[in-house]
C-alpha positions in Angstrom: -20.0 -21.0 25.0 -17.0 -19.0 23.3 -16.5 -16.0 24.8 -13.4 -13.6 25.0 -13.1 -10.3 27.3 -12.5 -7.7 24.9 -9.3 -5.7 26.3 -10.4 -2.1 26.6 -11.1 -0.5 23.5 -10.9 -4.0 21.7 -14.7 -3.0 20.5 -15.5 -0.5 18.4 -12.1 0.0 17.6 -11.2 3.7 16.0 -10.2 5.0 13.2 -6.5 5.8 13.6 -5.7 1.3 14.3 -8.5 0.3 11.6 -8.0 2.7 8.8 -5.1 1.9 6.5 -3.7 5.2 5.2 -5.8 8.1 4.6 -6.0 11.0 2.2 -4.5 9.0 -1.3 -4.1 10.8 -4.4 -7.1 10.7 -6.5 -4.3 9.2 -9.5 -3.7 6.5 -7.8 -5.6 3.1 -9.0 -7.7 1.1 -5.8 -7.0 -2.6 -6.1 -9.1 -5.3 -8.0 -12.0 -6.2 -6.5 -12.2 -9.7 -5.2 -13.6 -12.3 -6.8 -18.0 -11.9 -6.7 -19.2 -14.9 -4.7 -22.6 -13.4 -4.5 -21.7 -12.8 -1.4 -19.4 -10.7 0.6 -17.3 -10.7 3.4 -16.6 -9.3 7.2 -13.3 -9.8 9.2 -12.3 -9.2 12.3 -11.3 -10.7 15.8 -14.1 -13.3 16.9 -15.6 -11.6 20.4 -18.6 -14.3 21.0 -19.8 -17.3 20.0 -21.6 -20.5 20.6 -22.4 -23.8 18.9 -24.7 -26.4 20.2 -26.8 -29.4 18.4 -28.6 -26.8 16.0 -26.8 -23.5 15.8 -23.6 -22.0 15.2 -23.5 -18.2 15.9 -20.2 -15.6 15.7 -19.7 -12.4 16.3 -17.1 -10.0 15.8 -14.9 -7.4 18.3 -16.4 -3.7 17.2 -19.3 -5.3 15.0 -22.8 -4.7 15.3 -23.4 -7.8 12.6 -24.4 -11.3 13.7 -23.1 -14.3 12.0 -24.8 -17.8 12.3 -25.7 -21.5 10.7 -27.6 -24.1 11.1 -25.5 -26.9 12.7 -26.7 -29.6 10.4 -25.8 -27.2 7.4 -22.0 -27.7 7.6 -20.3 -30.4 7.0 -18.0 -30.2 9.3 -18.9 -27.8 12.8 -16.8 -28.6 14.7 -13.7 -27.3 12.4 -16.0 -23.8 11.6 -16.0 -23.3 15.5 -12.3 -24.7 16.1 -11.1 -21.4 13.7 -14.1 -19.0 15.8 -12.5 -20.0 18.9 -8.8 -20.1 17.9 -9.0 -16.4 16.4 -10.3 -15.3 20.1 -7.7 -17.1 21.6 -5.1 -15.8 19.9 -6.1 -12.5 18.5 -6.5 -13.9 14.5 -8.6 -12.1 12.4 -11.6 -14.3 11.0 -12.7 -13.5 7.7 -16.9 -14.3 7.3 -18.5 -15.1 3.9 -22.1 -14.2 4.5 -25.3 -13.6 2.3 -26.0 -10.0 2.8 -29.6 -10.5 1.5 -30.5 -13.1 4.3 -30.4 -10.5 7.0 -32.9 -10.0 9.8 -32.8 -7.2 12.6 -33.2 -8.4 16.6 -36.2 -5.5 17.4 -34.3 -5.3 21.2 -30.7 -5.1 20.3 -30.3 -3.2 17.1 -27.8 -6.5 15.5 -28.5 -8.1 12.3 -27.8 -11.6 11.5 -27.0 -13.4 8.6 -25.8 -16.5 7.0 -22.4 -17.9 7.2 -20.9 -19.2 3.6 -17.9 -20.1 4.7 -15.2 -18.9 7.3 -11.2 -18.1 6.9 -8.4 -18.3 9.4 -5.1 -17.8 7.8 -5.1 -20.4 4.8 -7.1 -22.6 6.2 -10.9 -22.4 4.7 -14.2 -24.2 6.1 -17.6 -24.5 4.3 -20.3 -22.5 6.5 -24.0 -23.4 5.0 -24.0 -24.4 1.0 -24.9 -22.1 -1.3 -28.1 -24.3 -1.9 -29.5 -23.8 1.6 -32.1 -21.0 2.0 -31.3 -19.5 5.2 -32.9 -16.3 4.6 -36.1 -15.1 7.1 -38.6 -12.5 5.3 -38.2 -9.4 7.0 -41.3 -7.6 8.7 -41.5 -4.6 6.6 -39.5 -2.2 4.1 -37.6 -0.5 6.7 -35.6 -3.7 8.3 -35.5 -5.3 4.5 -33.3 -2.1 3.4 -31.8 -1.6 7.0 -30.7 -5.3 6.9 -29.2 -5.2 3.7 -27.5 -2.0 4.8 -25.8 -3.4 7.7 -25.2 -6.5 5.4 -23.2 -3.9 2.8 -21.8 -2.0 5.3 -18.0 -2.7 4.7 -18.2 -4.5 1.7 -20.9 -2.4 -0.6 -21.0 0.5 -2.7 -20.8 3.4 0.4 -23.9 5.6 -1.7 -26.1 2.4 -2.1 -25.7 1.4 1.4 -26.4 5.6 2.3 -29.7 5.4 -0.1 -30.8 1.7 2.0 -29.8 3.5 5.9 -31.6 6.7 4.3 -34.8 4.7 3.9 -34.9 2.8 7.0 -34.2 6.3 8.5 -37.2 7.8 7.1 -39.5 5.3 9.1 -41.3 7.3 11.7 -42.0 4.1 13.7 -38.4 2.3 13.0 -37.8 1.3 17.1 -35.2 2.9 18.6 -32.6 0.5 18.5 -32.8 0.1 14.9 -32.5 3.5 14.4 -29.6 4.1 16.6 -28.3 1.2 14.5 -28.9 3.1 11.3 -27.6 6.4 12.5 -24.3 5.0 14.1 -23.4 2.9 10.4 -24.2 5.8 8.2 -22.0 7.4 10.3 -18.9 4.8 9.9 -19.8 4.5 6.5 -19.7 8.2 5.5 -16.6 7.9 7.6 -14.8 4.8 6.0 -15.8 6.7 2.4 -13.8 10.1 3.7 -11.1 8.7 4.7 -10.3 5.9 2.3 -11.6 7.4 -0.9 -11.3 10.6 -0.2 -8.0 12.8 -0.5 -7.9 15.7 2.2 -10.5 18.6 1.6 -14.0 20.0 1.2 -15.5 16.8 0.1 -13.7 14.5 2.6 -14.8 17.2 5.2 -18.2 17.3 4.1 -18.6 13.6 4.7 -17.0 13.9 8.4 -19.3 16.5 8.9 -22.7 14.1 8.0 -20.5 11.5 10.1 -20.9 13.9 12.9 -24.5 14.8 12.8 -25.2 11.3 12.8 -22.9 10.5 15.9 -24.6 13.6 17.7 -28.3 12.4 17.3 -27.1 8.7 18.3 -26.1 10.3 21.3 -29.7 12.1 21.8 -30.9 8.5 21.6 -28.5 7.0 23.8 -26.9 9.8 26.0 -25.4 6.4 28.6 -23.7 4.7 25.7 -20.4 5.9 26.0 -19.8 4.7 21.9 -21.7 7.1 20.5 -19.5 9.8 22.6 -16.3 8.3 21.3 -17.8 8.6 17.5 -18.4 12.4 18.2 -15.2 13.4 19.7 -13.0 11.3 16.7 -15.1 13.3 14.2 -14.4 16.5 16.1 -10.6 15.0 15.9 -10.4 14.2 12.0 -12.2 17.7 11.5 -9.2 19.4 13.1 -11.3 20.3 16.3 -8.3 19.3 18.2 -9.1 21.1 21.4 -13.0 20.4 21.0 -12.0 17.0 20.7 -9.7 16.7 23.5 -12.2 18.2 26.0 -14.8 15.0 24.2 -12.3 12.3 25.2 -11.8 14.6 29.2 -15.6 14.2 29.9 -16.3 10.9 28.6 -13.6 10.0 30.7 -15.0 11.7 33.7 -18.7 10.2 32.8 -17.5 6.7 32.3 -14.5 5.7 34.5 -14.3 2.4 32.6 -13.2 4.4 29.5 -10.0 5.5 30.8 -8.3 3.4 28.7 -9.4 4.3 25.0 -10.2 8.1 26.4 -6.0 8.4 27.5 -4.8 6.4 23.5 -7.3 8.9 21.7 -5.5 12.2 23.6 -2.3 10.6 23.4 -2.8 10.6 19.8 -4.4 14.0 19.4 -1.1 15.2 21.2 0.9 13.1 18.7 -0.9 14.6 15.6 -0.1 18.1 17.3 3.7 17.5 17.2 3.6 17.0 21.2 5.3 14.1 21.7 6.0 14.4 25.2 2.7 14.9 26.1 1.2 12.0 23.6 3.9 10.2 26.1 2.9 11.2 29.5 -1.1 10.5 28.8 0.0 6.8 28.3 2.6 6.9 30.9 -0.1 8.8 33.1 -3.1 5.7 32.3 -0.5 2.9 33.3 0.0 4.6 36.5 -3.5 5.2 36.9 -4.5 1.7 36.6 -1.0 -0.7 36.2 0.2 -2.3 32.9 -1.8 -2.1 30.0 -2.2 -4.5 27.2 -3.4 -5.0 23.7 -2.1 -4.1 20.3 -4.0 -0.3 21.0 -2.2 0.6 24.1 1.2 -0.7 22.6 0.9 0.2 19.4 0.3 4.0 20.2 3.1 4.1 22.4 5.2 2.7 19.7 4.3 5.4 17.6 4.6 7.8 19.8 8.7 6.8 21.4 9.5 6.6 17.3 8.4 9.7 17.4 10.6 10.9 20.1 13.6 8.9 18.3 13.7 6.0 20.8 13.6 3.4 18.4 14.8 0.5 20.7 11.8 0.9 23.1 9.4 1.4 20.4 10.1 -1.8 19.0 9.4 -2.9 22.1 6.3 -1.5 22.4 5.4 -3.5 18.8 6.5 -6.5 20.0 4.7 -6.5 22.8 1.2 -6.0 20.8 2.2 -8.3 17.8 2.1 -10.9 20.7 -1.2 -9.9 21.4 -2.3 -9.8 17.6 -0.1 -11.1 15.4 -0.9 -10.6 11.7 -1.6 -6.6 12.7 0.2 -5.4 9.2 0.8 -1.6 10.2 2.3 -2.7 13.6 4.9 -4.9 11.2 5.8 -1.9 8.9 6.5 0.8 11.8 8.2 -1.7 13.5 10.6 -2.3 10.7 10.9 1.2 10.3 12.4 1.5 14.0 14.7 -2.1 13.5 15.8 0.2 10.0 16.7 3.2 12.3 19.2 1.1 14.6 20.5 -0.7 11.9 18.6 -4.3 12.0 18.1 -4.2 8.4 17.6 -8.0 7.9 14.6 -8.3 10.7 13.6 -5.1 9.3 12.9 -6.5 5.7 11.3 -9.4 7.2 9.0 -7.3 9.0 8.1 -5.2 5.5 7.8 -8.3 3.6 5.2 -9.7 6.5 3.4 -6.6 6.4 2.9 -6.5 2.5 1.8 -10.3 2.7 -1.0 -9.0 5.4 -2.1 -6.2 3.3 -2.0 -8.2 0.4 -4.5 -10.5 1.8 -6.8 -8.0 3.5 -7.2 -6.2 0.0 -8.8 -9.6 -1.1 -11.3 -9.3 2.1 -12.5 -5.7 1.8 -13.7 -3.2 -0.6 -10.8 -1.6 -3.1 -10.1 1.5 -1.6 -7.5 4.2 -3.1 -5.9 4.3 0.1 -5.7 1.0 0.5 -3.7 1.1 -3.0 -1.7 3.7 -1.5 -0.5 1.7 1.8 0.1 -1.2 -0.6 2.9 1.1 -2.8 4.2 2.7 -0.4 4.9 -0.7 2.1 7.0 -2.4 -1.7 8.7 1.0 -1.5 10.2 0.6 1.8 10.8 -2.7 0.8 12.6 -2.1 -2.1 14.6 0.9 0.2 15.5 -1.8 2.7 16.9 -4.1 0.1 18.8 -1.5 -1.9 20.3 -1.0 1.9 21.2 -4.3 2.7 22.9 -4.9 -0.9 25.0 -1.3 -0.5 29.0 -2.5 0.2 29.5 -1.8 3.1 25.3 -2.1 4.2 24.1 1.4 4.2 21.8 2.8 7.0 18.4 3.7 4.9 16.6 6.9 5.6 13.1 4.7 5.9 10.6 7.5 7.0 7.7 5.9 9.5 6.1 9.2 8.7 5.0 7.9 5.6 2.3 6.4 6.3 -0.9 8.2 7.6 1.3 11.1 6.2 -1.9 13.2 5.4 -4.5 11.5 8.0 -2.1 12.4 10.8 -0.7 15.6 9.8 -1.6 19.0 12.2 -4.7 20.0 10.1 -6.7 23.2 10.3 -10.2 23.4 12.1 -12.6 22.8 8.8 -14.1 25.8 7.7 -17.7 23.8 7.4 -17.3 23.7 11.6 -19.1 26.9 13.4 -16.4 28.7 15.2 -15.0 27.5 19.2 
């Protein structure tokens, strides 16, 4: 049995560490799409797994989806589980080809499970099931067919198709209660995904956060004990400019579930850090560790990074990267505001390397996921640091670049107003 403790947060990570860079021009051009397999693709950290004489299963950290093969359909299991288990061990993200149309819902847990094609560590590729083998089970009805494929086109579909699929599945008056919690909480992420990497700020971006919202709220009708849902709501009431609102979300869930101290202190940490508050952002991480010792994990360092750049101490925020690249390693954005502290002091030539990593990781993840303009975006604007840093380093004597870390999340992260669609405080 593979199975990693998730750090705090680890699951269901948020928005602000999975979300590239938000609110993109609507000039810009998203990138290709990768190539059609027929299939598509999930990544992530692997969380769970197992692999006996019959089976091979996977999951993902902050993934409701279930990914699985029959033993005796690979050709070679034990390298498929080697790469499972070595991207938990080392924090690696695991990229999953899967057959979104051989889905089929767990009536207890709310997961769906499909096929694995084939699975991706790095460069190194292993065939999951052939494309010849007919793994798919015949759903029960029309609600867990479209709900299934839903789930199935969840990060990788068209976001109004999957909508139309979770709409249907919704409109089942006798859908059990953990599919519909299922459905509710990934229209929710997807309306959210399309907002903020489609979307540039405004009305319409709003208007999706909003829908987001309304789903999180009922999830939490449904489930008022899972703490998840409660996280969903207060980030909405965050990206809708309901600072305060959201702030006092993060304060109970923190007094109704002690455990969550940990993602409850980086999400006001950040809400202070959006607000221009720096000191504060500081003292709520400062405040956790001396609630409950050191923290790790690429979240807890990676917002206290962010935050001491902030502040201008450039020297301890790289510090605080380094400390979570160790944790996860091919984290892109931790690369590029890194190199935009190593720029700061001076370190040009560890800061290039660090730009030039980044815009390798982002290069590849643009082949894993959906095009999104604000992928494009964080693409261009990681070669124009780049080309900064070079132009630097090339200068006689080397000149000190004015490389901005403020560039990226520029719009997502700038003090917004409350949206107008939200009734009044």
């Amino acid at each position: 049995m593979l199975m990693t403790s998730p750090r705090p947060g680890a699951a269901g990570a948020l928005f602000a560490l999975l979300v590239l860079i938000n609110g993109a021009a609507r000039a810009e051009t998203a990138p290709a799409a990768p190539p059609a397999l027929g299939v598509v693709v999930a990544s992530g950290i692997v969380a769970e797994g197992d692999k006996d004489s019959s089976l091979i299963w996977i999951t993902l950290g902050g993934s409701d989806l279930r990914f699985e093969t029959p033993t005796e359909a690979v050709q070679n299991p034990d390298g498929l589980f080697a790469a499972a288990k070595q991207s938990a061990d080392k924090r690696l993200r695991l990229t999953i080809t899967y057959d979104p149309d051989s889905g089929f819902m767990d009536p207890a847990t709310g997961k769906a499970t499909f096929a694995i094609r084939q699975v991706r560590l790095g460069d190194k590729t292993i065939a999951g099931a052939g494309a010849d083998a007919d793994l798919r089970r015949t759903p029960a009805s029309p609600a867990e067919a479209a709900l299934a494929r839903a789930l199935g086109l969840s990060e990788e579909g068209d976001p109004k198709a999957v909508r139309v699929d979770l709409t249907t599945a919704l409109a089942d008056p006798d859908l059990p209660t953990a599919w519909r919690i299922s459905a509710l909480k990934t229209r929710a992420s997807v309306d959210e995904a399309n907002a903020e990497g489609d979307l540039p700020a405004g009305p319409d971006r709003d208007r999706l956060l909003l829908s987001a919202l309304e789903d999180n709220r009922a999830w939490v009708k449904l489930a008022p004990d899972d703490a998840d849902a409660a996280l969903g709501v207060a980030a909405n009431l965050e990206e809708l400019g309901a600072y305060d609102d959201a702030l006092g979300a993060y304060r109970a869930m923190r007094a109704k579930w002690p455990d969550e101290d940990y993602r409850s202190a980086i999400r006001i940490g950040a809400v202070f850090r959006t607000r221009g508050q720096y000191d504060r952002a500081l003292a709520e991480l400062d405040n956790l560790v001396a609630r409950k010792g050191a923290q790790s994990g690429m979240k807890f360092h990676y917002n206290r990074g962010r935050t001491l750049s902030k502040l201008g101490r450039h020297l301890d925020a790289v510090k605080e990267f380094d400390a979570g690249l160790k944790d996860q390693p091919d984290y892109a954005w931790a690369k590029a505001y890194r190199a935009c502290d190593l720029a700061a002091v001076g370190r040009l030539d560890e800061a290039l390397a660090d730009q030039t990593s980044a815009a390798a990781i982002l290069a590849r993840w643009a082949g894993e996921q959906r095009p999104t303009l604000t992928m494009a975006r964080g693409i261009r604007q990681v070669a124009e640091v780049a080309d900064q840093l070079r132009q630097a380093k090339s200068a006689k004597p080397p000149a000190k670049p004015i490389v901005g870390c403020d560039i990226y999340f520029d719009d997502f992260e700038k003090t917004r107003d409350r949206s107008p669609m939200l009734p009044s405080p």
